[in-house]
Structures are given as structure tokens and as C-alpha cells.
N, CA, C, O and CB atoms as a CASP TS submission, in Angstrom:
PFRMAT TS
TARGET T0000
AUTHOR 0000-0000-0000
METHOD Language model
MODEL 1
PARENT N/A
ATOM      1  N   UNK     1      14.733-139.262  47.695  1.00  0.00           N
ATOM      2  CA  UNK     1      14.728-137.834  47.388  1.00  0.00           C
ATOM      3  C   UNK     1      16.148-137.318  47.187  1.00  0.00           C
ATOM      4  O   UNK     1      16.402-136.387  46.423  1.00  0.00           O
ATOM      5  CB  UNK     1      14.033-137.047  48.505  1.00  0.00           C
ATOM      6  N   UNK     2      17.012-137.931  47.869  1.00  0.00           N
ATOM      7  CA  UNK     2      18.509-137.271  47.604  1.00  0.00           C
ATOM      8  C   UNK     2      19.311-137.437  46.455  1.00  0.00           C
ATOM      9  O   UNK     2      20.275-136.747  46.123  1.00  0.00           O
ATOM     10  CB  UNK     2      19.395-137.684  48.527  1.00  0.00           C
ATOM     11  N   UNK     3      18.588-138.892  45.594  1.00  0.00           N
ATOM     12  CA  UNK     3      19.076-138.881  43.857  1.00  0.00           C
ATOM     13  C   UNK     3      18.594-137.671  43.473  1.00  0.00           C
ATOM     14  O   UNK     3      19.317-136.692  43.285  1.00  0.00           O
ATOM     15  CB  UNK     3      18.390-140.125  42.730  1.00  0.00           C
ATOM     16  N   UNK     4      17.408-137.680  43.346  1.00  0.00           N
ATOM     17  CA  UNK     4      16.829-136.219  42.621  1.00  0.00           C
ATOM     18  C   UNK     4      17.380-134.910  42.497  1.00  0.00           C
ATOM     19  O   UNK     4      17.189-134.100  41.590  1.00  0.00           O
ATOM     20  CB  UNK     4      15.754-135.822  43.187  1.00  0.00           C
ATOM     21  N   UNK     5      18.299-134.767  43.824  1.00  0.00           N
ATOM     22  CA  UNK     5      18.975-133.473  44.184  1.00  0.00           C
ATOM     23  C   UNK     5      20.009-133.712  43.113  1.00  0.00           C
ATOM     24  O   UNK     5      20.502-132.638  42.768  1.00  0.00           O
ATOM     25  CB  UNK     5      19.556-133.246  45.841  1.00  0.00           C
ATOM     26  N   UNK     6      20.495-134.713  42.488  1.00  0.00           N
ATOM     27  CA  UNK     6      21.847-134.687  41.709  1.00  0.00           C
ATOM     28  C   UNK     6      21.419-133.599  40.390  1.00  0.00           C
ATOM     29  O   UNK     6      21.909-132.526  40.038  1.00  0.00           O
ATOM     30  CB  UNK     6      22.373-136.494  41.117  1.00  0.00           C
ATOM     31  N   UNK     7      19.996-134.618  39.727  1.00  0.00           N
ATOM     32  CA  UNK     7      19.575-133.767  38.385  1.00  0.00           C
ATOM     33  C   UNK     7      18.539-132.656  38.407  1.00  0.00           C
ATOM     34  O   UNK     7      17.957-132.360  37.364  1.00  0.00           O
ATOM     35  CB  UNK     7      19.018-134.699  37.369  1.00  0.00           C
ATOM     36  N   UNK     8      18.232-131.907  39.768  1.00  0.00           N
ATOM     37  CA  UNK     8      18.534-130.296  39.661  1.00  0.00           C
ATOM     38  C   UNK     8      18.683-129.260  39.071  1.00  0.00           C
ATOM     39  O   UNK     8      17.926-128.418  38.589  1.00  0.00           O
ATOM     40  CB  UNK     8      19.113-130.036  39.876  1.00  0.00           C
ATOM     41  N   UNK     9      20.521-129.494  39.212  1.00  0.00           N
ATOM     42  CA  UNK     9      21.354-128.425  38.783  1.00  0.00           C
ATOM     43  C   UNK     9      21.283-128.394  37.422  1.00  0.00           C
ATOM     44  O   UNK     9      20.885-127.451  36.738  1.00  0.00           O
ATOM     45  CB  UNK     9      22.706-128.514  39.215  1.00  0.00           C
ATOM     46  N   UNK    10      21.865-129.942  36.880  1.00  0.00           N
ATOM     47  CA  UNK    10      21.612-130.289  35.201  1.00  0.00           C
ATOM     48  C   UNK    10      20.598-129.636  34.674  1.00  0.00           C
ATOM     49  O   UNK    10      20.925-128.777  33.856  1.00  0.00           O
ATOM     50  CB  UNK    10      21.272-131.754  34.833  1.00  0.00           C
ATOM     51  N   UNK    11      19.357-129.779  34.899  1.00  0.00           N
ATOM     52  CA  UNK    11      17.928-129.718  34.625  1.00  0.00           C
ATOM     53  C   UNK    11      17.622-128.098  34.512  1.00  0.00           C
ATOM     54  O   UNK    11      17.267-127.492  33.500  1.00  0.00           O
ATOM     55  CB  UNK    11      17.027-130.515  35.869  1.00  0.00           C
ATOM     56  N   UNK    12      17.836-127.617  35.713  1.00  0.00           N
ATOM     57  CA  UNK    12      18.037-126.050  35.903  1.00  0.00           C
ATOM     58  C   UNK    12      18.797-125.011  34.790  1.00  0.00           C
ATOM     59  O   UNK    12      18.481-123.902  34.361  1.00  0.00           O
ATOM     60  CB  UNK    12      18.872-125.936  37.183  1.00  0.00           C
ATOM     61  N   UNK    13      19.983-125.936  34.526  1.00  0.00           N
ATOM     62  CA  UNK    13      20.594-125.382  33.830  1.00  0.00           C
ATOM     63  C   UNK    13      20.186-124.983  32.235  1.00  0.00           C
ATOM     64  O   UNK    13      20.257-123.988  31.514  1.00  0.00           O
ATOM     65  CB  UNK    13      21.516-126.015  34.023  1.00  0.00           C
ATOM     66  N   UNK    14      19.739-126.311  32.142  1.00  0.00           N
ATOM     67  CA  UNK    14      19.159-126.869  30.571  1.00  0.00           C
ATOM     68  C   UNK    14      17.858-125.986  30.303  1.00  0.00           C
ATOM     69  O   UNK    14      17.558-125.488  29.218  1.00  0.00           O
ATOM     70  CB  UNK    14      18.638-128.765  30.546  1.00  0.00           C
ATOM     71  N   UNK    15      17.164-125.889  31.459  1.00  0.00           N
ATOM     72  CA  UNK    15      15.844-125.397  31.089  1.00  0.00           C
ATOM     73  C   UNK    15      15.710-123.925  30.948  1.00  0.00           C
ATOM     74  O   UNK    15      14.822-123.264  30.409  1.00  0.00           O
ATOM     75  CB  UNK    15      14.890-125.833  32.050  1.00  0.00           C
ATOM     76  N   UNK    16      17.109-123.463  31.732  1.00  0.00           N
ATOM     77  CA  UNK    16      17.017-122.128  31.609  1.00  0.00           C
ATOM     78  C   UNK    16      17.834-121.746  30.386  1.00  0.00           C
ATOM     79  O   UNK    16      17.612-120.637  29.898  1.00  0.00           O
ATOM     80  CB  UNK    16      17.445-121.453  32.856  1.00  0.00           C
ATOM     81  N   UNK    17      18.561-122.367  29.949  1.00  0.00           N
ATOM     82  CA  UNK    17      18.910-122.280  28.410  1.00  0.00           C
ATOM     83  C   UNK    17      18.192-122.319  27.600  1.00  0.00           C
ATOM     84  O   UNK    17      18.296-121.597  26.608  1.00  0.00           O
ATOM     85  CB  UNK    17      19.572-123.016  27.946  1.00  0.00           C
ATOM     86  N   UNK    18      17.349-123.078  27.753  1.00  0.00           N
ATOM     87  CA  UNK    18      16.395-123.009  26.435  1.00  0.00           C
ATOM     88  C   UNK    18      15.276-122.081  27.069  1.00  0.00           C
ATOM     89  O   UNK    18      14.240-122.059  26.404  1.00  0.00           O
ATOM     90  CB  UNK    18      15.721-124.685  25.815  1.00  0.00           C
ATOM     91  N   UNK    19      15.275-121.662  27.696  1.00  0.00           N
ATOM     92  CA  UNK    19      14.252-120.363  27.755  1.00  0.00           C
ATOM     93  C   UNK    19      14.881-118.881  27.264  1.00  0.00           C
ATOM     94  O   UNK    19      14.353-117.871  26.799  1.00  0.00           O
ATOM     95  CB  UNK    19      13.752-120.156  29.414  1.00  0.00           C
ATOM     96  N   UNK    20      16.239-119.237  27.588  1.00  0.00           N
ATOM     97  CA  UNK    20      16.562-117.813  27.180  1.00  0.00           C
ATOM     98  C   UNK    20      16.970-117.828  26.024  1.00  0.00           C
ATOM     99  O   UNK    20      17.191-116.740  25.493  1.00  0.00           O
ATOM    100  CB  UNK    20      17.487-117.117  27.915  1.00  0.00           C
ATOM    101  N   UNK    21      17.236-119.281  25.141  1.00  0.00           N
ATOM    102  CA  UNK    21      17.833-119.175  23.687  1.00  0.00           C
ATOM    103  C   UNK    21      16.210-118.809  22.661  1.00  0.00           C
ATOM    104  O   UNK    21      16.130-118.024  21.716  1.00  0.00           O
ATOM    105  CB  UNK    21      18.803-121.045  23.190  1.00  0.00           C
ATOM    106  N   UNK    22      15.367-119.455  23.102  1.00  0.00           N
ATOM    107  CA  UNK    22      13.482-119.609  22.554  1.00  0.00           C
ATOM    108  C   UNK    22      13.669-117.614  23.176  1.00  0.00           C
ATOM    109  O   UNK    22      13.311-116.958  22.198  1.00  0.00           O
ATOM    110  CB  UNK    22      11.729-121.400  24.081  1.00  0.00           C
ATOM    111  N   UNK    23      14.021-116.739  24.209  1.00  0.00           N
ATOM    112  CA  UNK    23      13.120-115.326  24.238  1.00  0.00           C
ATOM    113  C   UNK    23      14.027-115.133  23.196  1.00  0.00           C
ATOM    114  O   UNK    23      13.408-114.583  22.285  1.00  0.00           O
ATOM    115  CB  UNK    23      12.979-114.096  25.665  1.00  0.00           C
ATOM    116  N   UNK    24      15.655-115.390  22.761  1.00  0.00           N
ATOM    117  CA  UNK    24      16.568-114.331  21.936  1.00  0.00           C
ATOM    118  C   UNK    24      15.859-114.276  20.635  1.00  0.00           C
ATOM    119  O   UNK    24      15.953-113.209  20.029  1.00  0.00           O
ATOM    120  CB  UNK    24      18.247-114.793  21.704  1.00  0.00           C
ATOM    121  N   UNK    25      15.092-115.330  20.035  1.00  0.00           N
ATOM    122  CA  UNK    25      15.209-116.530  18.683  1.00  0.00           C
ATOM    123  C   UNK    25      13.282-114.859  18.563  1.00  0.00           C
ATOM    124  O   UNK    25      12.975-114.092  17.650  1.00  0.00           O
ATOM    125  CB  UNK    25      14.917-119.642  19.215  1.00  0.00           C
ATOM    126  N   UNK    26      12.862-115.012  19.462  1.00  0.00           N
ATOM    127  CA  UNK    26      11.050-114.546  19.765  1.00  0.00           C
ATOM    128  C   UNK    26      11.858-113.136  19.285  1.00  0.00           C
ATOM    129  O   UNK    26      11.654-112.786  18.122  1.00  0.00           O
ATOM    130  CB  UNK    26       9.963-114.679  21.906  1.00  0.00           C
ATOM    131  N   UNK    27      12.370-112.667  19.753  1.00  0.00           N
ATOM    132  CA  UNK    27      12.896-110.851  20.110  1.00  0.00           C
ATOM    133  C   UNK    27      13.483-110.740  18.618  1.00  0.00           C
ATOM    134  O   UNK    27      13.262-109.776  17.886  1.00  0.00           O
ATOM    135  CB  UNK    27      14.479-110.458  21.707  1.00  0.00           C
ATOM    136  N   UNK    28      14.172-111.727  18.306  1.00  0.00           N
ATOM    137  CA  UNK    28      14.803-110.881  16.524  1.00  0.00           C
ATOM    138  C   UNK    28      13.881-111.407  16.234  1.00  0.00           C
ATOM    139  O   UNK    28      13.449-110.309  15.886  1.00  0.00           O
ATOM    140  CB  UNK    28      16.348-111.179  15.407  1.00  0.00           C
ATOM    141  N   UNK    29      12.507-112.535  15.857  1.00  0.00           N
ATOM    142  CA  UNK    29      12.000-112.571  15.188  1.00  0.00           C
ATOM    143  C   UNK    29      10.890-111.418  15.017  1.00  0.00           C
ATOM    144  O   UNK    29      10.498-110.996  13.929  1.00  0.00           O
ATOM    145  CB  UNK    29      11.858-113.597  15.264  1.00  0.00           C
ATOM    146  N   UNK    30      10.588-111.117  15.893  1.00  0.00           N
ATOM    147  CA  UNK    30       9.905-110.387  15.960  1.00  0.00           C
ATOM    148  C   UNK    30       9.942-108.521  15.320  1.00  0.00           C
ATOM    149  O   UNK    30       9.104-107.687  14.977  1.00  0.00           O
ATOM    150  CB  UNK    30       9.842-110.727  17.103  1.00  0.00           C
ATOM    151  N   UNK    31      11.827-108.618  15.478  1.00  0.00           N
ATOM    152  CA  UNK    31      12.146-107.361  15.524  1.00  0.00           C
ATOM    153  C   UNK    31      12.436-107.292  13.885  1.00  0.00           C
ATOM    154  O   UNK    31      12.638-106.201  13.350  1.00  0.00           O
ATOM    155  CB  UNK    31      13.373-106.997  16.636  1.00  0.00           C
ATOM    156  N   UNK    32      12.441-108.573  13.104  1.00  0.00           N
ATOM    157  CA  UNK    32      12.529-108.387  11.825  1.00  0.00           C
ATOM    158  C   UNK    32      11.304-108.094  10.825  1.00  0.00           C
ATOM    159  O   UNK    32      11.197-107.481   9.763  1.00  0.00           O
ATOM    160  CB  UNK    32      13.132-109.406  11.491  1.00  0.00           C
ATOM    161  N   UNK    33      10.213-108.994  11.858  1.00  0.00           N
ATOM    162  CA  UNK    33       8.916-108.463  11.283  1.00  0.00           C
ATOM    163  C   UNK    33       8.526-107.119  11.118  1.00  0.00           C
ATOM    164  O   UNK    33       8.041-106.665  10.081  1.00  0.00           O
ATOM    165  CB  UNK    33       7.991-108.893  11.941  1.00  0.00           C
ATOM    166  N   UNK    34       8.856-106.157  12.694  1.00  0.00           N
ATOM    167  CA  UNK    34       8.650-104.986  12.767  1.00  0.00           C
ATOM    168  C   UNK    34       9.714-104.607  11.352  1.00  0.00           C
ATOM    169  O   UNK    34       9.307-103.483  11.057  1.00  0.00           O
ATOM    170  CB  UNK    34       8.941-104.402  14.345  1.00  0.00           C
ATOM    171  N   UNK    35      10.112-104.727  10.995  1.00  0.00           N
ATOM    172  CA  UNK    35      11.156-103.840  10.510  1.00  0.00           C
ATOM    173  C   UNK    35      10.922-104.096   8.687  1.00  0.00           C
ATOM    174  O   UNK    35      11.169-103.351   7.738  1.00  0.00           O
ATOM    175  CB  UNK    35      12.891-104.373  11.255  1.00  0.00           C
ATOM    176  N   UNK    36      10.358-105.451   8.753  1.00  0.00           N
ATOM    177  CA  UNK    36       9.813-105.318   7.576  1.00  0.00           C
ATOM    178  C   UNK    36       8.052-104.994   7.545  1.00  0.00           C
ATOM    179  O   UNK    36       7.332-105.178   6.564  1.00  0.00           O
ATOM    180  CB  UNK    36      10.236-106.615   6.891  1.00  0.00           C
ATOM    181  N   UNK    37       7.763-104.653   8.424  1.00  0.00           N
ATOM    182  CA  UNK    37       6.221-104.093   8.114  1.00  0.00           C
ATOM    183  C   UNK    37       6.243-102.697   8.227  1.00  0.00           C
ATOM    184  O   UNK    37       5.213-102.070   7.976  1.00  0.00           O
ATOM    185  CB  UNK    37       5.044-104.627   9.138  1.00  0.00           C
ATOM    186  N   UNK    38       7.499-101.988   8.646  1.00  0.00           N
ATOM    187  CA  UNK    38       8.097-100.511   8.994  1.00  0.00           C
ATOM    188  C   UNK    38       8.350-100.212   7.166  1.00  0.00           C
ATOM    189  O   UNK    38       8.203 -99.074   6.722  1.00  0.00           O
ATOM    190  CB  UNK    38       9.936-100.521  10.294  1.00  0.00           C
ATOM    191  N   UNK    39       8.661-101.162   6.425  1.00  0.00           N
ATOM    192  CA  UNK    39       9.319-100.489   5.196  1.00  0.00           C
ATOM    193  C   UNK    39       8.189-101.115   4.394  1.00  0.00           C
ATOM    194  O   UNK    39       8.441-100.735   3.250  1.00  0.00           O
ATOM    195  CB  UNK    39      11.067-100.885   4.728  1.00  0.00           C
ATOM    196  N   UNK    40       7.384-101.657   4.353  1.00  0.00           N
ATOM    197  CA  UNK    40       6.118-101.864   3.305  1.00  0.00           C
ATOM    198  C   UNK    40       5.491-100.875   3.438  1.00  0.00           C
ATOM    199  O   UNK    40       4.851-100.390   2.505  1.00  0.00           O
ATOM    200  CB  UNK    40       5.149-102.998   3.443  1.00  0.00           C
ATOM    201  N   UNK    41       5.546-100.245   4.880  1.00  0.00           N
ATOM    202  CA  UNK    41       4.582 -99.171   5.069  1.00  0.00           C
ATOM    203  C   UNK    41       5.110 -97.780   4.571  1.00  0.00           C
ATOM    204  O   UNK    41       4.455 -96.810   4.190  1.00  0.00           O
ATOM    205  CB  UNK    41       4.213 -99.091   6.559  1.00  0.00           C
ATOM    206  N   UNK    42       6.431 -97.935   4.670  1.00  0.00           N
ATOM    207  CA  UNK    42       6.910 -96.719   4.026  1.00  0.00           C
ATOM    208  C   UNK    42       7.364 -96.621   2.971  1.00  0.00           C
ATOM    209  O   UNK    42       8.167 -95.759   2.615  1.00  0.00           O
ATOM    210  CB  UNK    42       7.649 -96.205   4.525  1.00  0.00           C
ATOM    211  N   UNK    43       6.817 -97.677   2.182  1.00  0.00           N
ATOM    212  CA  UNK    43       7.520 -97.736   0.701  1.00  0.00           C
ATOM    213  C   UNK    43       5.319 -97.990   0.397  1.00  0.00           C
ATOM    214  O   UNK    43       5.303 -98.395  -0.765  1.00  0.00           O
ATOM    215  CB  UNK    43       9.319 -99.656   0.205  1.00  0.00           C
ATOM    216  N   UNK    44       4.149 -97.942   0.764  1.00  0.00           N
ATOM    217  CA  UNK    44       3.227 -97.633   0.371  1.00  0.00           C
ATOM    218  C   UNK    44       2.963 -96.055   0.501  1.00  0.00           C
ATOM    219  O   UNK    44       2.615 -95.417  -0.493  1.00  0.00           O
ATOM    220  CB  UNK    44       2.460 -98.442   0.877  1.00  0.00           C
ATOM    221  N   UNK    45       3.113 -95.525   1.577  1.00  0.00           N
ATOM    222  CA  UNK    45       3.192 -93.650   1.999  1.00  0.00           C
ATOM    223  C   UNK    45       4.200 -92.559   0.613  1.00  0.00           C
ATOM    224  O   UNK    45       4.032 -91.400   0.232  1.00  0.00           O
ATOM    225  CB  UNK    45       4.473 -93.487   4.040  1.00  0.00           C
ATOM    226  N   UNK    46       5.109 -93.525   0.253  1.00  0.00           N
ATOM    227  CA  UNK    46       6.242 -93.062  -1.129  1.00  0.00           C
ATOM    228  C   UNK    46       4.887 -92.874  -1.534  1.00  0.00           C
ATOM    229  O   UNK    46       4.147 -91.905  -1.363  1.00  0.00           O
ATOM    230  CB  UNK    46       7.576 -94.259  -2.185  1.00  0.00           C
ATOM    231  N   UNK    47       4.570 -94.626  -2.443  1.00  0.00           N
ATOM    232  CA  UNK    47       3.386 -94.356  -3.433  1.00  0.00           C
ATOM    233  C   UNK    47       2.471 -93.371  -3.584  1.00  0.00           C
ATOM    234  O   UNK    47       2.167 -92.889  -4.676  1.00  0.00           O
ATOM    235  CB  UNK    47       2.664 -95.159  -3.378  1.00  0.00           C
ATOM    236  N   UNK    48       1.990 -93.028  -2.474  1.00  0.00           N
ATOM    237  CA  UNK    48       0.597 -92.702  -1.935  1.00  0.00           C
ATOM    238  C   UNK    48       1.199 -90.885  -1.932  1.00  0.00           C
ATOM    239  O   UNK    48       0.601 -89.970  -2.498  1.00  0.00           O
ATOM    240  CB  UNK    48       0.050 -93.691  -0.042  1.00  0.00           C
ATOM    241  N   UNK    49       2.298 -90.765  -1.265  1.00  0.00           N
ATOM    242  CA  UNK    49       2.288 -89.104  -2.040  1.00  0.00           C
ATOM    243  C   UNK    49       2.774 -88.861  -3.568  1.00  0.00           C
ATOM    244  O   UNK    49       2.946 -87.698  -3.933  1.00  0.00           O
ATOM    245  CB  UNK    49       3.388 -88.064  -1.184  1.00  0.00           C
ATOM    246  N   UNK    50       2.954 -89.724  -4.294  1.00  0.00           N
ATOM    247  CA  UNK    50       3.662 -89.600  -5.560  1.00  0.00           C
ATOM    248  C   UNK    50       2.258 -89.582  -6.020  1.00  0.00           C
ATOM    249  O   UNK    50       2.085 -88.726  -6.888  1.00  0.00           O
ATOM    250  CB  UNK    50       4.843 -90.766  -6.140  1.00  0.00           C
ATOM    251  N   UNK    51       1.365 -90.151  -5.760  1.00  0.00           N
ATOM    252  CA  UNK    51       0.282 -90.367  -6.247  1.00  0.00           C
ATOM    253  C   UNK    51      -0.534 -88.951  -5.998  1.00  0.00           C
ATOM    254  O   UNK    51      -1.121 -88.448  -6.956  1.00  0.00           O
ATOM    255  CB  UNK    51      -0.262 -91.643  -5.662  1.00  0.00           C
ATOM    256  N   UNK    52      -0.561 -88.379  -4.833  1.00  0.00           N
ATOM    257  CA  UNK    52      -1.154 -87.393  -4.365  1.00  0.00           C
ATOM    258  C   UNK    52      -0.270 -85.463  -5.501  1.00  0.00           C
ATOM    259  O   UNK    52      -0.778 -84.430  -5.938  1.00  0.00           O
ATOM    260  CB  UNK    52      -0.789 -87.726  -2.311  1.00  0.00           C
ATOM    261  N   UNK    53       0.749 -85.877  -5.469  1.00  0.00           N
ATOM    262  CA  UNK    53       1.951 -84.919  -6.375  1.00  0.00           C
ATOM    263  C   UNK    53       1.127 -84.905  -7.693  1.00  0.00           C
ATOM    264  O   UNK    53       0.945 -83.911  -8.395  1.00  0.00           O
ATOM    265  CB  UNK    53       3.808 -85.741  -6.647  1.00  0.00           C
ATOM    266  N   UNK    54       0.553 -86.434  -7.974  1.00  0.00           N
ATOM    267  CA  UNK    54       0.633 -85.836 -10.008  1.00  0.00           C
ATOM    268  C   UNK    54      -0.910 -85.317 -10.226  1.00  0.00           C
ATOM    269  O   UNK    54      -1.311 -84.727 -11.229  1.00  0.00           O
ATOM    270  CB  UNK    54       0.975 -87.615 -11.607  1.00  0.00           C
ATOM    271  N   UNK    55      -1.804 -85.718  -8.899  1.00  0.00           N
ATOM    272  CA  UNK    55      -3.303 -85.371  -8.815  1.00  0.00           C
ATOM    273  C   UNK    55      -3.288 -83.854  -8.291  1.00  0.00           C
ATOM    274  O   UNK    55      -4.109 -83.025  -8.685  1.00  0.00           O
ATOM    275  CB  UNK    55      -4.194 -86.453  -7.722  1.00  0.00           C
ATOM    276  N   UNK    56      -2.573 -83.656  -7.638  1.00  0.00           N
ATOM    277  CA  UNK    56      -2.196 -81.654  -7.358  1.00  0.00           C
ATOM    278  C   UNK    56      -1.144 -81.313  -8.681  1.00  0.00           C
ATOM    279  O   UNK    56      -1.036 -80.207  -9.209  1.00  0.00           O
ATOM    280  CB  UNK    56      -0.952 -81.164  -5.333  1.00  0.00           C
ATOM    281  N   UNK    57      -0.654 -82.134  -8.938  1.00  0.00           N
ATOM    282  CA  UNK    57       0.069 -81.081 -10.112  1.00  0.00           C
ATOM    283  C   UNK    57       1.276 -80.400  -9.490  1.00  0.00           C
ATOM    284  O   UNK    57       1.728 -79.390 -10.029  1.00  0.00           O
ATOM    285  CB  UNK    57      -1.020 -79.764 -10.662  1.00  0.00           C
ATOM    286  N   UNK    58       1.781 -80.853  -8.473  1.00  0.00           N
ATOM    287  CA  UNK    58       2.825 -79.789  -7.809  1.00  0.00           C
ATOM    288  C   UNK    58       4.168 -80.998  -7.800  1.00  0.00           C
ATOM    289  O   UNK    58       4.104 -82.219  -7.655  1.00  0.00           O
ATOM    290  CB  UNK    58       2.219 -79.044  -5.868  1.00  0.00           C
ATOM    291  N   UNK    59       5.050 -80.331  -7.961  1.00  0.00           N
ATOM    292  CA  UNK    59       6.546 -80.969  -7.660  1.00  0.00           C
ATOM    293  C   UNK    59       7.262 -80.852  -6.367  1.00  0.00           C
ATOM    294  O   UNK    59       7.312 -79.802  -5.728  1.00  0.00           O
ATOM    295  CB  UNK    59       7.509 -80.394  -8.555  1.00  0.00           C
ATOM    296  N   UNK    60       8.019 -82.380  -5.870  1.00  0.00           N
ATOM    297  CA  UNK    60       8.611 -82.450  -4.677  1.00  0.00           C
ATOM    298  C   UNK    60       9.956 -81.299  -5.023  1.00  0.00           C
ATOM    299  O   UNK    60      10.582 -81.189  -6.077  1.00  0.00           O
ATOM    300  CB  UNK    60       9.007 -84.167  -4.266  1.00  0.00           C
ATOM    301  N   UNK    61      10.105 -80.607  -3.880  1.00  0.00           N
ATOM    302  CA  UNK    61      10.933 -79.983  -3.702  1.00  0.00           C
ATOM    303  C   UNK    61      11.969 -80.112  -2.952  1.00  0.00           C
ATOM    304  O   UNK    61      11.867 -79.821  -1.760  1.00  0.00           O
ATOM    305  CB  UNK    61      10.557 -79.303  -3.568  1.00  0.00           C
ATOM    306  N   UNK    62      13.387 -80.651  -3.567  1.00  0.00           N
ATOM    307  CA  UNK    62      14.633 -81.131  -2.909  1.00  0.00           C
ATOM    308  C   UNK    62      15.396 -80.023  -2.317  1.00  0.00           C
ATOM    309  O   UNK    62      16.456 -80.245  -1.732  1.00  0.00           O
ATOM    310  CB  UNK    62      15.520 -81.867  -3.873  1.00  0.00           C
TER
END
């Protein structure tokens, strides 16, 4: 049992690296998805009142 105590620390170390490099890698991936399903959606809502503007007949007002 007292070899075992050597690879531990090694092991500990390693494993907690790759847990926290796998959450960083999860968190932007994730945060790029959001961010591109944030602008499909707001580049369909454009459409969708431009569309709604020429069926009322009224102009955006800057």
C-alpha cells in the first residue's frame, strides 16, 4: 500500500486537470452555441417584422 501513496499526487493532479480543461472546453462550447442560436433567432424576428411592415404598409421609424 505505501507504493500506491507515491502515484496519488501524480494521478490527482492529472485527473483534476483534465476535468477542469473538459468543464473550460463544455462552457465556451456551449457559450458559442448560445450565441449563435441568439443571432439566428434574431436575424429570423428582423425577417419576420420586415415581413409584418410591408403586410401593414407602415414604415420603420429611425
Amino acid at each position: 500500500m505505501a507504493r500506491y501513496k507515491l502515484f496519488i499526487s501524480p494521478f490527482a493532479k492529472v485527473f483534476l486537470g483534465a476535468v477542469f480543461t473538459f468543464q473550460v472546453l463544455h462552457w465556451t462550447w456551449l457559450k458559442l452555441e448560445m450565441d449563435e442560436s441568439k443571432y439566428e433567432k434574431n436575424k429570423e424576428v428582423t425577417a419576420l417584422e420586415e415581413k409584418a411592415r410591408e403586410l401593414t404598409g407602415t414604415q420603420k421609424k429611425m
